[in-house]
N, C-alpha and C positions, 0 to 999 in steps of 0.2 A: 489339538484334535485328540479325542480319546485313545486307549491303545484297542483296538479289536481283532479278537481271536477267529480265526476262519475253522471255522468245525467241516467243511466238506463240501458244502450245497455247494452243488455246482451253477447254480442261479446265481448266488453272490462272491465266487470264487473271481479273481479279477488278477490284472500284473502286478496292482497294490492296492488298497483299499482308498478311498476318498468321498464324501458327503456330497449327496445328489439332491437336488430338489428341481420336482417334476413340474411344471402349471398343465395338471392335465383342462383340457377343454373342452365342452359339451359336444356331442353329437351334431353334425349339421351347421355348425357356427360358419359365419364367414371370415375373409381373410382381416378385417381390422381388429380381429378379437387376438391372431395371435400375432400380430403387428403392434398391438398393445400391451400384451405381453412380456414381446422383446424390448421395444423400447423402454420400458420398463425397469428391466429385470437385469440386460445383458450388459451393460458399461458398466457396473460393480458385481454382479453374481453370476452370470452364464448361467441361468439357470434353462432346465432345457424344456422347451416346450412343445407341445404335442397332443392328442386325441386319441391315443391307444391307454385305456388302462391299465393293458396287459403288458406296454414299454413303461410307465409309470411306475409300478410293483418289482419289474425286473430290477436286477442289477446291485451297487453296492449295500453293504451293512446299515450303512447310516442313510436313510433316505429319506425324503419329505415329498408327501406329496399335495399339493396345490387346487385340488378341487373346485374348479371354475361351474355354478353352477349344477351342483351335483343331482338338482330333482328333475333337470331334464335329461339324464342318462335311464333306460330303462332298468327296474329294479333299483337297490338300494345301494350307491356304490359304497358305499361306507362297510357294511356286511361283506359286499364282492373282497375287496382287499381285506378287512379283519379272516377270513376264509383263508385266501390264497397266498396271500403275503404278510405275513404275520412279522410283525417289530416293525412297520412303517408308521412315523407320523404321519398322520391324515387329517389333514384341516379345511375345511369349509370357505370357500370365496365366493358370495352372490354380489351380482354386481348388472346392474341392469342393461349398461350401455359397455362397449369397447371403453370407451372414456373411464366411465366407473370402474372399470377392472384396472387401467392404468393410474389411478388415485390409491387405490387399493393395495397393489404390489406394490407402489413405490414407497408408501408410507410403511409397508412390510419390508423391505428389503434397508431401510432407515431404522429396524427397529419397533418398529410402531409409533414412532413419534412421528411427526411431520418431518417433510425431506428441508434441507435448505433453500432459500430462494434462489430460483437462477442470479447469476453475476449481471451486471448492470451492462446494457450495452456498451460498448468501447466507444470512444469522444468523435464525433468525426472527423476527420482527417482534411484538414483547410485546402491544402491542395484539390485534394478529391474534389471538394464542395463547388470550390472556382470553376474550375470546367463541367460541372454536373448539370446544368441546363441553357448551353447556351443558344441553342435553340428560341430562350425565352427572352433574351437580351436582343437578339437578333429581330424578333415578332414585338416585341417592345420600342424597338429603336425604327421598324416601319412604322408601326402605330403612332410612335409621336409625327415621325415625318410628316405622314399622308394629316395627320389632321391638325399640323403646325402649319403645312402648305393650304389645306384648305382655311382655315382660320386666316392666314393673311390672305389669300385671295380675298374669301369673304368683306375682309378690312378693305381693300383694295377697293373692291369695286362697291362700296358705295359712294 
């Protein structure tokens, strides 16, 4: 991490300094946008996510902020922060669905390359599998009965 010098502001005065990156989010979104997000973002970055610009802009030296859809915010957020919060990365994330924002940040939070694929499900477990339906051996083993029984009746009686 760089070394960075604190000149005073009491905005990014802190216990120690440490690199923040915001996923701010549109106005009005609902809750699978920042379920999206998290899921995302939080088991390798914590990064922190939110709906106030003005928590976005706050806080340490080193910041990034995350701009989920930024032309449905009124006016121009990109000016609002170059104004108020000057030295923040500001980066642009359009993304149409919940979905596309989570393809979005994970391929970002990887770098920009693609993430790796999930790990293969684990083999099942034979014990497991043996008692896992026996309900169906059970309805199996009437089913042959009744129409082994019927069948030799049938034979029977002609």
């Amino acid at each position: 991490m760089p070394t960075v010098t604190v000149l005073g502001n009491p905005w990014t005065n802190g216990r120690e300094q440490y690199e923040r990156t915001y996923v701010l989010l549109p106005p009005d979104c609902g809750v699978e946008w920042p379920m999206a997000a998290l899921r995302a973002t939080w088991g390798e970055k914590r990064y922190t996510v939110g709906g106030s610009a003005d928590d976005a802009g706050i806080g340490p030296l080193i910041r990034t902020v995350l701009a989920v859809n930024p032309q449905l915010w009124p006016g121009d957020l990109g000016a609002f922060f170059a104004r108020y919060y000057e030295g923040l990365d500001y980066r642009v994330f359009n993304a149409e669905t919940p979905d596309d924002l989570y393809v979005a940040l994970v391929i970002h939070v990887h770098g920009g390359v693609d993430p790796p694929p999930p790990p293969p499900p684990p083999p099942p477990d034979e014990e497991e599998e043996e008692g896992k339906f026996p309900w169906l051996l059970v309805g199996l083993g009437a089913a042959v009965a009744v129409f082994g029984l019927l069948a030799v009746t049938t034979k029977g009686g002609k």
